[in-house]
N, CA, C and O of each residue as an XYZ file, in Angstrom:
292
protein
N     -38.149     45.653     26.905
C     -37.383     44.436     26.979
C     -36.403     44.518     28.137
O     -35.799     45.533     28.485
N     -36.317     43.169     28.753
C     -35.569     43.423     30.266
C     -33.440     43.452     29.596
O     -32.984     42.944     28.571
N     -32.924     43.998     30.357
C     -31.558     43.484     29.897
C     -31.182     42.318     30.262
O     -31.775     41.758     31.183
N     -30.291     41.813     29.717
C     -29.757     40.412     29.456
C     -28.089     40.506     29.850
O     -27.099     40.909     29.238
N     -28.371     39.785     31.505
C     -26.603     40.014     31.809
C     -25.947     39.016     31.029
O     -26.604     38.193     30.390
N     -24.748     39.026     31.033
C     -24.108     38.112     30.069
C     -22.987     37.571     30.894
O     -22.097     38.420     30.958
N     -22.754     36.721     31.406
C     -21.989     35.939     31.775
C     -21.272     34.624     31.908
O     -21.742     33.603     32.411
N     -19.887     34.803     31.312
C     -18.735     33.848     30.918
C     -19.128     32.606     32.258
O     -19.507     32.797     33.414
N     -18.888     31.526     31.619
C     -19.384     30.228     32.451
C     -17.680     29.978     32.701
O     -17.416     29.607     33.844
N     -16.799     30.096     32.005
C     -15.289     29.392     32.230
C     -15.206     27.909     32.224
O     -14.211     27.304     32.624
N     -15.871     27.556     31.936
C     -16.196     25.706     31.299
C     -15.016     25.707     30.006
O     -14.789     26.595     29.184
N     -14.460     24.538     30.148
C     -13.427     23.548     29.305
C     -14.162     22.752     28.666
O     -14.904     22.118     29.417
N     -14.276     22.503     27.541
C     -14.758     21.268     26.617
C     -13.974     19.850     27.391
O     -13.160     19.770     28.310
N     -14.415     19.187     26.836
C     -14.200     17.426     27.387
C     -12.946     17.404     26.703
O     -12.074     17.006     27.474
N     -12.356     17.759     25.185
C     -11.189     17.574     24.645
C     -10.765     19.460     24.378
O     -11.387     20.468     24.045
N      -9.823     19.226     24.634
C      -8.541     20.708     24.253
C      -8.293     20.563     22.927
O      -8.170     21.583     22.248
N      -8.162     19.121     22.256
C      -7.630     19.136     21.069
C      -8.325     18.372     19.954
O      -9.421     17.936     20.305
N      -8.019     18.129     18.852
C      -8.611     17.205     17.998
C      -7.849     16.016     18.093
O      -6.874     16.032     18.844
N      -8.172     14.800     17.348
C      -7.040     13.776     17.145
C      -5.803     14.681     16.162
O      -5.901     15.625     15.378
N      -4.541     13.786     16.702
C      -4.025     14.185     15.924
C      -2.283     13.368     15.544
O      -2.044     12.734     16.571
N      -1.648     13.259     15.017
C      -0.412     12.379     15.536
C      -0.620     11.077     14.798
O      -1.195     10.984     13.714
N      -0.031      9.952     15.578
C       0.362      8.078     14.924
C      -1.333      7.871     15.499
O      -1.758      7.020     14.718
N      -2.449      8.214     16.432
C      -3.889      7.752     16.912
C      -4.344      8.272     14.971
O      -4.543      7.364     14.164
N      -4.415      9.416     14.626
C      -4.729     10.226     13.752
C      -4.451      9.326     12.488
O      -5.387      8.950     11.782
N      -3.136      8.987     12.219
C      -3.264      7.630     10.876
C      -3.581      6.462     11.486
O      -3.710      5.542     10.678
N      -3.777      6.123     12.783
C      -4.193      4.735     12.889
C      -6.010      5.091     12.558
O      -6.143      4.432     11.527
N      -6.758      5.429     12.703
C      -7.698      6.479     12.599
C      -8.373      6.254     10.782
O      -9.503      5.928     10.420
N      -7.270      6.550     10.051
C      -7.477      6.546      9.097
C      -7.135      5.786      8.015
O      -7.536      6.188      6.923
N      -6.545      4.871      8.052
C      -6.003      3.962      7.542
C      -6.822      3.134      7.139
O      -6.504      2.539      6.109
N      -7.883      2.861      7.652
C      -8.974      2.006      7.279
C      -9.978      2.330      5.868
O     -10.413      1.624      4.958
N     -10.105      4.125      6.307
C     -10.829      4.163      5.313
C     -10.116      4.353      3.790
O     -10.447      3.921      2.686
N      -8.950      5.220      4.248
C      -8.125      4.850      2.948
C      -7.553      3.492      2.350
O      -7.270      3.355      1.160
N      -7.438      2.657      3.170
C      -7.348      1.081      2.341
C      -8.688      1.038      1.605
O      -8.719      1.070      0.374
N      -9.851      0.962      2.385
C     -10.635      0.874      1.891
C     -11.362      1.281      0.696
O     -11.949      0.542     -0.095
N     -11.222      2.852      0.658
C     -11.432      3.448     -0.189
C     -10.742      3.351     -1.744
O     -11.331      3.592     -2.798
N      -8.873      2.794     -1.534
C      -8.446      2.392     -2.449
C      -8.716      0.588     -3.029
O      -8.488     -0.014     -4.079
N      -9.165      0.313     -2.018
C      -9.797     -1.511     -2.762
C     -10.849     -0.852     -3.466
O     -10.839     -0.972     -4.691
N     -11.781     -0.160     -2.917
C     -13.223      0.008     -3.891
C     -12.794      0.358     -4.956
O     -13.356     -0.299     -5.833
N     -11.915      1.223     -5.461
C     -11.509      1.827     -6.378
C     -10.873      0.994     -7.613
O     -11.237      1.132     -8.780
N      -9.855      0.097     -7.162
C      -9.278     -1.006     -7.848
C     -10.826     -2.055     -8.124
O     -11.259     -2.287     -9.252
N     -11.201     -2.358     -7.374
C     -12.704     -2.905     -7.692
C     -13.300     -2.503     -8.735
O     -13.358     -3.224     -9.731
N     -13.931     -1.104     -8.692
C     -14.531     -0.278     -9.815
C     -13.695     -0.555    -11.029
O     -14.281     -0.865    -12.066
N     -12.746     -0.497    -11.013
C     -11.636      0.077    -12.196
C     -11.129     -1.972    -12.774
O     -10.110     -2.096    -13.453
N     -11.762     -2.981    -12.482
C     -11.274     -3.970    -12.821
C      -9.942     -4.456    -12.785
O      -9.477     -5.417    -13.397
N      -9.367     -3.659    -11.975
C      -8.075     -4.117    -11.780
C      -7.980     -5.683    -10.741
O      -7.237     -6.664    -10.720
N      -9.376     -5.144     -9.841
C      -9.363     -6.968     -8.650
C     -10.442     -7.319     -9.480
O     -11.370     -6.513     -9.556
N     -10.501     -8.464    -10.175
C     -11.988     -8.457    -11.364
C     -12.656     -9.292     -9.840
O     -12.268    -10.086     -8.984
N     -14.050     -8.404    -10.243
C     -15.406     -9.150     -9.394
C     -16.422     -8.800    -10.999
O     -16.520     -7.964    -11.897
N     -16.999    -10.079    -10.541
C     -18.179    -10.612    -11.691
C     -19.529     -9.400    -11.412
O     -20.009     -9.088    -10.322
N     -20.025     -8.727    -13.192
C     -20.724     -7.792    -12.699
C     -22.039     -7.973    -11.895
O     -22.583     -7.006    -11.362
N     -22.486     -9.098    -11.827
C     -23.664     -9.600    -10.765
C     -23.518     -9.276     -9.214
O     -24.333     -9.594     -8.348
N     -22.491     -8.679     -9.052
C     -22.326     -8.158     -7.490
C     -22.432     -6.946     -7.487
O     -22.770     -6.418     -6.427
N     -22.186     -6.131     -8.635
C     -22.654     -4.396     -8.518
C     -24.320     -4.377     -8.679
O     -25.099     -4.996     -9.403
N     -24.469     -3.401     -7.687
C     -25.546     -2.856     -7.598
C     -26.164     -1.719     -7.934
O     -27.267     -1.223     -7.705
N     -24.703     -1.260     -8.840
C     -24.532      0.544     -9.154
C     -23.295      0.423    -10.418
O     -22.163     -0.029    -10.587
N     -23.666      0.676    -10.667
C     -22.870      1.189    -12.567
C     -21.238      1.190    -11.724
O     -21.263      1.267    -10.496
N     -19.901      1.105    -12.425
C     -18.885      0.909    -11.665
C     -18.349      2.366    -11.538
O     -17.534      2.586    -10.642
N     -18.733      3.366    -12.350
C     -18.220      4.616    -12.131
C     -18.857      5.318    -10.714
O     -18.209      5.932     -9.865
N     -19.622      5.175    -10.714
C     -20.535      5.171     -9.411
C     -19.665      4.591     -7.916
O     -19.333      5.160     -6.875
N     -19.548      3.509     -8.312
C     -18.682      2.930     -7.376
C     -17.211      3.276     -6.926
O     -16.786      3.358     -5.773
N     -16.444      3.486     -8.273
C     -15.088      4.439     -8.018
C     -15.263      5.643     -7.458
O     -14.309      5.949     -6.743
N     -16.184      6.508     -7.512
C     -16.595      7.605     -6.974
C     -16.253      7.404     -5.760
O     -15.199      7.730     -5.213
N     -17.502      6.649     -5.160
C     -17.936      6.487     -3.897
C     -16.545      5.555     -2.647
O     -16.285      5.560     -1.443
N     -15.836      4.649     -4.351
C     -14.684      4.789     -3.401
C     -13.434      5.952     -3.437
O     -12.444      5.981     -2.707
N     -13.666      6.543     -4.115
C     -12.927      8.196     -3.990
C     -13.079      9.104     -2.704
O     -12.161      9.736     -2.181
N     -14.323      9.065     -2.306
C     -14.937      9.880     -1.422
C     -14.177      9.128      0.257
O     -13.570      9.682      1.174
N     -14.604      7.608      0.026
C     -13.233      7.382      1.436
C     -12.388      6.864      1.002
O     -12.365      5.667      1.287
N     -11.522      7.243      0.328
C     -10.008      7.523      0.313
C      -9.421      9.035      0.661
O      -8.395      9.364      1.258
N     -10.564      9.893      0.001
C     -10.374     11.243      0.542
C     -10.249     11.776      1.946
O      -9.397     12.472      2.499
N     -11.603     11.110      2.419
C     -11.768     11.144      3.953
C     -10.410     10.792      4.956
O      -9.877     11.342      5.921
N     -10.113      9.230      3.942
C      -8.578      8.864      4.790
C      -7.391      9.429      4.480
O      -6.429      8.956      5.084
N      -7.082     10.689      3.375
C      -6.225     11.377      3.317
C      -6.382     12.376      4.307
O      -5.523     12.436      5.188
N      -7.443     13.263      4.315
C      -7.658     14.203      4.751
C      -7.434     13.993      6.673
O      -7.626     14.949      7.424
């Protein structure tokens, strides 16, 4: 097997950083509203007639759990 030189390229990624800061909750704000309407939805607190679920409502609180999480996190 031949050897294998190894050599550092010194390349920078396109970003140094992640989001982070007031971009970072503007960012997220969406899905956490969101995630908390689905939730109030599921839970009958905003009543919608059950002919618009397409999925059992626990199902639905879940799924709005999952982005509210996203928009905490």
């Amino acid at each position: 097997m031949p050897d294998i030189q190894r050599k550092q390229l010194n390349k920078q990624g396109r970003s140094g950083t992640t989001i982070h800061g007031g971009c970072a909750i503007l960012f997220s704000l969406p899905f956490l509203l969101g995630g908390i309407a689905i939730i109030l939805v599921s839970a009958d607190i905003i009543p919608q007639p059950d002919e618009k679920f397409g999925a059992p409502r626990p199902v639905v609180g879940l799924l709005g759990g999952i982005f509210g999480a996203a928009g905490l996190w």
